[in-house]
C-alpha positions, 0 to 999 in steps of 0.5 A: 479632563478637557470635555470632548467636541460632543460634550461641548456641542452635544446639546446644542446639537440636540437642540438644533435638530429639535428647533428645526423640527418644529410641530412634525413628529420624529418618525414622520420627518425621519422617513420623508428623510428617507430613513426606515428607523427613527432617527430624529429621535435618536439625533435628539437624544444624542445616541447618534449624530447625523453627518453634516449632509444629513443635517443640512438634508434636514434643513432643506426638508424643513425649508431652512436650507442653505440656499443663495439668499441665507448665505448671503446673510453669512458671507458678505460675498458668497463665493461663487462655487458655493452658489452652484453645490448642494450642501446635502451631498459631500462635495457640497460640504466640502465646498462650505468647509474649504470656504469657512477656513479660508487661509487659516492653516490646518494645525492653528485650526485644531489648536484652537477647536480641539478637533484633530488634524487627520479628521480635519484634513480628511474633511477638507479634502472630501475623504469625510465628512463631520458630524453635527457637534463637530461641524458646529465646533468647525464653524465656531472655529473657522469663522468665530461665527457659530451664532450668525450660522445658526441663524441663517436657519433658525432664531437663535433665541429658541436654542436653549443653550444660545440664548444667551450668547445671542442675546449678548451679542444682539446687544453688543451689536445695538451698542455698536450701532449707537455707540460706535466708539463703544467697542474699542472702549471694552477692547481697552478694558481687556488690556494688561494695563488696565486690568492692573489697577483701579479705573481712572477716568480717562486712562481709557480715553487716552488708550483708544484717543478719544475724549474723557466724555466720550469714554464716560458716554460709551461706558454707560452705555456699556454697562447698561447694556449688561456688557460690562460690570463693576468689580473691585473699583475697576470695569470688567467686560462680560464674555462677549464673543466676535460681534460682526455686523452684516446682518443689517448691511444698511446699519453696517456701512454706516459703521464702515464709513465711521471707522473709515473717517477715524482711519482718515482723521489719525492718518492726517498726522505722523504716528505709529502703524501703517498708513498706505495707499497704492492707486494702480490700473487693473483688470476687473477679473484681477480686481475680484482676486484680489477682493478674495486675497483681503477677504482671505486676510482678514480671517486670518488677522481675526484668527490672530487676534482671538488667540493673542495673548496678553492683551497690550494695545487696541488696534484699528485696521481699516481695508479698502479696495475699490474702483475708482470709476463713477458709480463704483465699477 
């Protein structure tokens, strides 16, 4: 039997209420919440859930709230109605979920999370609201970024059932930083062909385009990592989920600006794919939607991605769009 939302999301929603507790006593922080009954206790022990504007009460009342600052640790850009609602009310619930799912159609998202498609849509359109579990389920799925939310509110680390996909990531991330070429290295281990048969050097260099040492570089670094292990004379990647790096902006563009130079180094030469480019003059306001257009589109490409089945090739898609005037415009 497929476990349900709140047997998937249950404990690490009791988790969260508790971490987020803190020292305070349940009943005290149940009544500056304004109820008469102790409902931190029955959150924790997951006899009941609050709604996601509840919860995100409970989160401005402990000072972890979602405001300007915290989402922009999450969103690269917070757009800009998000920046105006309060996530403890419906309507600023509904903003926040409309904002995670993007372009991502309604019946690909409960696919994918379990969640069914009436609550969905009556979620997104305001009619209700998710409670805990569901709410984590929803980010997890809609973003593919449950770890980075969390912990724009609270460490990760202290939630029992995350630590260790947040420590995995965390490394993850720091061998992306070291090692860029690291994570198309453990794409390719993922791919049918090499699942196959026993390791050869250099099949892996071949598939991603890069040389038998950098392979040898970035698959040491992976394994000492913890990302991937030997098994049955081949490497096998451990269960490492999406690692997005704009938690540190300053280490991130450093990775942009590589992926950039790998996109401009293969487009010098004929090869397959789509290598495109279209200068054109704009107006600003028109600019900024079509920033949204690409954002939008590469939350569905990720969607995508996640979902493929088998994996056959690794793949770079690289995006910019900019004004071309000094100083960036």
């Amino acid at each position: 039997m497929t476990p349900s939302v709140e047997q998937i999301y249950g404990p690490l929603a009791r988790e969260l209420v508790r971490a987020l507790r803190g020292r305070r006593s349940q009943l005290g922080l149940s009544r500056r919440l304004g109820y008469t009954t102790n409902a931190l206790y029955t959150w924790e022990a997951g006899a009941s859930w609050p709604s996601a504007a509840r919860f995100f009460a409970l989160t401005r009342r402990v000072g972890k709230g979602l405001d300007a600052v915290a989402l922009r640790r999450f969103f690269r850009d917070v757009p800009e109605n998000l920046e105006r609602v309060a996530f403890s009310e419906p309507a600023g619930v509904r903003e926040l979920l409309v904002a995670l799912q993007g372009r991502t159609r309604i019946g690909a998202l409960a696919a994918a999370s379990g969640l069914s498609r009436f609550a969905l849509s009556r979620w997104l359109s305001g009619k209700g609201q998710p409670r805990l579990p569901e709410l984590l389920c929803y980010v997890e799925h809609s973003s593919l970024r449950l770890l980075d939310f969390l912990g724009v509110m609270i460490d990760p680390a202290q939630l029992p059932s995350a630590q260790a996909r947040w420590a995995r990531l965390q490394a993850a991330r720091a061998v992306g930083y070291e090692h860029p070429y690291s994570h198309a290295v453990l794409r390719a281990l993922e791919t049918a062909d090499y699942r196959k048969r026993p390791h050869r050097a250099g099949v892996i260099a071949r598939a991603v385009g890069i040389s038998a040492e950098l392979e040898a570089e970035c698959l040491q670094a992976l394994a000492a990592s913890g990302h991937i292990r030997r098994r049955r004379g081949r490497w096998v990647p451990a269960a490492i989920e999406l690692v997005d790096f704009r938690r540190e902006p300053e280490a991130a563009q450093l990775l942009k600006a590589f992926w950039a130079g790998v996109a401009a180094e293969r487009s010098r030469t004929p090869r397959p794919g789509l290598f495109a480019y279209n200068v054109f003059a704009v107006s600003r306001r028109d600019l900024s939607r079509l920033e949204l257009l690409l954002r939008d589109y590469l939350q569905e490409m990720r969607a995508i991605v996640a979902a493929s089945e088998p994996s056959e090739v690794v793949a770079l898609a690289n995006v910019q769009l900019f004004g071309l005037e000094e100083g960036g415009g």
